[in-house]
Phi, psi and omega in degrees: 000137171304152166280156161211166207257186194225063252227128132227174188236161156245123193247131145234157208200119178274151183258177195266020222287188170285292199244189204301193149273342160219024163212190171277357167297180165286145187251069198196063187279335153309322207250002194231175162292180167293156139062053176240336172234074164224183187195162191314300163352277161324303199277009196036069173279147192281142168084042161251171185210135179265147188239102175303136179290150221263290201307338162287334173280321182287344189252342167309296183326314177290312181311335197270335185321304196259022169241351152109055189263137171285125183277131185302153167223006153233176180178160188214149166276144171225157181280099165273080171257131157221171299172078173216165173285006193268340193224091174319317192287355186075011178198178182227088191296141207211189151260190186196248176250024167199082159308141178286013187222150150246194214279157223189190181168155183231128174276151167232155166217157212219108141057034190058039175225122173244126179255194189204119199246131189283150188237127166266351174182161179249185069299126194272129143196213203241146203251163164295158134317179175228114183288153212181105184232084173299166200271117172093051191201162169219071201200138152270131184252140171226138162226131185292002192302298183286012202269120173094348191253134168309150192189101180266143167288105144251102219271110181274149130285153201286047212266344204293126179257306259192147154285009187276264163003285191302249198349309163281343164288316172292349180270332173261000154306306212308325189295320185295308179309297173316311191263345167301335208068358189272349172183169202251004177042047194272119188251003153290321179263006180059076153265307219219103198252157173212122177244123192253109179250144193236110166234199164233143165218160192281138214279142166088324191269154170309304177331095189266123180306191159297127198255146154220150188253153186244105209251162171087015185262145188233027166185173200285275226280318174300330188291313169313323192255247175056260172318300182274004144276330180291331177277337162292301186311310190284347174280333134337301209276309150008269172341309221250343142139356189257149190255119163322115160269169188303128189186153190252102158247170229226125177296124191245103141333310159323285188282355199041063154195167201261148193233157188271128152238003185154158218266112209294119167342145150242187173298291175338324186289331192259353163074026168275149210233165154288130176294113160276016178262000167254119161277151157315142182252134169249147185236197208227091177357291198302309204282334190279342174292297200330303176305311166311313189279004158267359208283145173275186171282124193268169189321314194281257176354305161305310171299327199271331163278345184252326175275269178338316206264295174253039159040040179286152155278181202280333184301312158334287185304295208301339174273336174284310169305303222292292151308084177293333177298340165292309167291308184296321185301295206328288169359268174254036156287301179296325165283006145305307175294332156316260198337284207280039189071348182273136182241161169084000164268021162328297198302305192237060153300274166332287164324330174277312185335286167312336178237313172255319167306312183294308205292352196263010189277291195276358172272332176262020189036049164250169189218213162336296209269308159297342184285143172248351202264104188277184169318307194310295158345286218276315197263014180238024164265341204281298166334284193281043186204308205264336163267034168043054206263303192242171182231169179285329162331316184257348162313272175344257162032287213280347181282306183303339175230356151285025182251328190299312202262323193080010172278189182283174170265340167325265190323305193316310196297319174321285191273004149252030186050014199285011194273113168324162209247119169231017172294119187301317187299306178317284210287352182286322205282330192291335191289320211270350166325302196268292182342316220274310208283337169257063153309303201290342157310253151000341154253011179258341169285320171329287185321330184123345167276079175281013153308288192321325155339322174313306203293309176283348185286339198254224232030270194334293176308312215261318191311329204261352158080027156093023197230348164279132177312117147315329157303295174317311179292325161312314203296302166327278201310311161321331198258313180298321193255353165067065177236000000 
């Protein structure tokens, strides 16, 4: 009988708070030395007592909101214990069985296909330390700095058919986490951690085999490759008469394969219990509508609006959504330009927005808060690109120093000289200059290699410092050399 694999993910996903989840440390375990923003708390010293964070609570909450999750209206911490040096206290406060999120969904679209991948619960609890096993050594360094920092469990049902499928669904949490503001979800700095258990059954039956999960994927395209070394390895074992057990192996990006570590926890291993040092929490019908009626507008919804509303295609919108700092500038960039009447400058809008503005973003690390270049600004550089006032040559420049100053782009282009040359007289006298200076050029474009044509437009360009319409200098050469 044919096989089909059986997929659900555990998704964590740190949250972006000030401080810790039961204590008052700094939430910012990235960014110090080790074992520098900890406190007895952290380090579990006996006779401490942890105080949950109220803003770890409101954003779960919001996360079970925009993933369509029945919001709890009681709920509790409960103790998950085991035994690793990453977890001081010998337990772990977690959740159990009255999660602050119940069952949800997320639509994905797959290859012009939209599925609807089931959530079984979201959960609250607190990450470990961090383990640093240096090379060539037989010592673990742990630092506690991440010991206490929030940190919600989002549990799919086993709705996943494809590794395909599991990749787009974490590319599109991760977007959804990003427009909540709850977290920047970076699965390279481990914001957004995903452990995939995976088994095969037999196509049409009911029947579910032994699962194993695959711990260590640290990126979209690994979580892919993962997933498809596992549907091989177990479809081989298959074959071959034997049945996967149930087992935790581990992703080795190196070999590109998965190694086995040990044979996978049930709930009964871990002993939970209810935290008696939290009470239980109730909430209220109105507080739990309040959370809904807070959810922004979400990607998929912004992507399905940005194709519609300014008729962008969908690779456009999805790369602009993609950025909320992007999408939001995009925003209300054009509506400057509304006000100031100009229509039809969408496309290249988007377009500098997507090329020259992004790349000038992430080479200058800014974001919200540090950007200086408003909309009003940004649609009167667009103004000037569409009447070919500046060439593109000179963006970078003029962002660099209206990021510098926070100014108009006017005065800048002015004392920096940057307004392209579109004069005919101007750019003539510089064409019959490089004409003069390239005869064998100039017999070769005759000839019939209108490559070379490239060669005399950078002269041009460069006798004119890079400040001449290009357009224009094509149109001028053609016509001196009469091609």
């Amino acid at each position: 009988m044919p096989l089909e694999p059986v997929i659900g993910l555990e998704i964590h996903v740190q949250l972006k708070t000030n401080s810790k989840m039961f204590c008052s440390c700094a939430n910012i375990f990235s960014d110090v030395k080790p074992n520098s923003a900890i406190c007895p708390i952290c380090l579990g010293y006996p006779g401490t007592l942890p105080v949950p964070n109220a803003t770890a609570i409101e954003w779960i909450r919001k996360a079970g909101a925009a993933l369509n999750c029945e919001l709890a209206l009681k709920s509790k911490f409960d103790r998950k214990s085991y035994f690793y040096p990453d977890l001081p206290k010998g337990y772990q406060i977690s959740q159990y069985d009255q999660p602050f999120c119940g069952k949800g969904s997320l639509k994905i679209v797959v290859e012009d296909t939209e599925r609807e991948i089931g959530i079984t619960r979201i959960h609250l609890e607190e990450d470990a330390a961090k383990n640093t096993h240096p090379a060539k050594t037989d010592y673990t360094l742990i630092d506690y700095n991440r010991a206490g920092t929030p940190l919600i469990e989002i549990v799919t049902e086993p709705d996943i058919k494809t590794p395909a499928e599991a990749k787009v669904f974490l590319q599109e949490l991760q977007r959804i986490m990003r427009a909540l503001h709850i977290s920047d979800a970076d699965m390279e700095k481990g914001q957004l951690r995903c452990d995939a258990n995976i088994s095969l059954k037999e196509v049409g039956s009911q029947k579910l085999n032994p699962k194993t999960e695959v711990k260590n994927i640290n990126s979209f395209r690994n979580v892919e490759r993962a997933l498809q070394f596992e549907i091989e390895r177990q479809t081989k074992e298959h074959t071959e008469g034997r049945m996967p057990q149930g087992a935790t192996r581990g992703w080795d990006a190196d070999t590109q394969k998965t190694v086995a570590q040990r044979t996978k926890e049930e709930a009964a291993d871990y002993r939970y219990f209810p935290e008696p040092d939290i009470p239980p929490f109730v909430f209220t019908e109105e507080e739990n509508k309040a959370i809904q009626h807070a959810v922004p507008e979400l990607p998929q919804e912004r992507r399905d609006r940005f194709q519609s509303q300014y008729q962008l295609p969908l690779g456009q919108a999805t790369l602009l959504v993609d950025i909320p700092l992007l999408s939001n500038f995009f925003e209300d960039t054009i509506s400057e330009l509304e006000e100031l009447e100009i229509k039809d400058l969408v496309t290249l809008t988007a377009n500098t927005l997507l090329r020259d503005f992004r790349k000038f973003i992430e080479e200058q690390h800014l974001n919200e808060q540090t950007l200086k270049i408003t909309p009003e600004n940004f649609s009167e550089v667009v103004v000037m690109l569409k009447k070919q006032e500046i060439n593109k040559n000179a963006l970078g420049q003029l962002l660099a120093e209206m990021q510098k100053t926070g100014g108009d782009p006017d005065p800048i282009v002015a004392n920096l000289d940057l307004k392209q040359e579109s004069n005919t007289d101007a750019l003539g006298s510089a064409i019959d200059q490089v004409i003069a200076e390239n005869p064998d050029v100039v017999e070769k474009i005759k000839a019939g290699k209108s490559a070379a044509l490239q060669f005399l437009m950078g002269q041009v360009m460069a006798k004119m410092r890079g400040q001449a319409n290009p357009q224009v200098i094509t149109e001028l050469l053609k016509k001196k050399l009469s091609i």
